[in-house]
N, C-alpha and C positions, 0 to 999 in steps of 0.2 A: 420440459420433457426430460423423464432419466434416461441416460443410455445404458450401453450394459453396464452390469458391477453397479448401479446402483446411485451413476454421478452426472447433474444436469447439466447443459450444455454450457451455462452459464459460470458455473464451476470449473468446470474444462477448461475454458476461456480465460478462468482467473486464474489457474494451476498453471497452463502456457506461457501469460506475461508472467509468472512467478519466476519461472527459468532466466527469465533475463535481469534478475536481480540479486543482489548479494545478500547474504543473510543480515549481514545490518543495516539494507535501506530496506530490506523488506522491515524490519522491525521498528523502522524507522516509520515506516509508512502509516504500519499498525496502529502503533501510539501516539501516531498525528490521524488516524480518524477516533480515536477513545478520546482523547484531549481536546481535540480541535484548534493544539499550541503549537507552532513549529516550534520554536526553541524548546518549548519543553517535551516534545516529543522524542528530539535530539540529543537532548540531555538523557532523557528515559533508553535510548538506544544505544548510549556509550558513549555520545560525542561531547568532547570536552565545551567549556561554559561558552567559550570565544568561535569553536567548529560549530554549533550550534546554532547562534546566532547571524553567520555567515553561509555558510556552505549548505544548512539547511532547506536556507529559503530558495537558493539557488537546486537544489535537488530535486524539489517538487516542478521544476521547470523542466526538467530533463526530461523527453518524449515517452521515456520507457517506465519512468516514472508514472508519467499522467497515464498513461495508459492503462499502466495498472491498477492506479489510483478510481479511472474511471470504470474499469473492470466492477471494482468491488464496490462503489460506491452504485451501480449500477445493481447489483447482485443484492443488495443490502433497500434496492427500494422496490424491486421484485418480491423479495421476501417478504415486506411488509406490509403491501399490498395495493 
């Protein structure tokens, strides 16, 4: 359902947990649902070859993380149908 201006509620939802994320785990986040690679999604967001392989896989754990994660992942199987 759109609210006003034109944005679903579900989108709402994902812009919200957005706030609670830094602009390179969001980007991080992005490029681990396009790849489906942690390391290489980490690498694709800045983090060096070793940050990547470590700290990565540990970020996807982080609550605000999943959350977010499950936001869009959620938004993305509404879309499709």
């Amino acid at each position: 359902m759109k609210q006003p201006g034109g944005t679903t509620r579900a989108e709402l939802a994902i812009e919200e947990k957005a706030k609670n994320l830094s602009p390179r785990d969001l980007d991080f986040v992005h490029k681990y649902l396009e790849t489906g690679n942690i390391t290489e999604a980490g690498r694709l967001a800045g983090f060096s070859e070793s940050t990547a392989k470590t700290y990565c896989h540990e970020l996807l754990k982080k609550p605000k993380i999943e959350e977010y994660l499950h936001e869009v992942k959620k938004n993305m199987a509404i879309r499709a149908g």
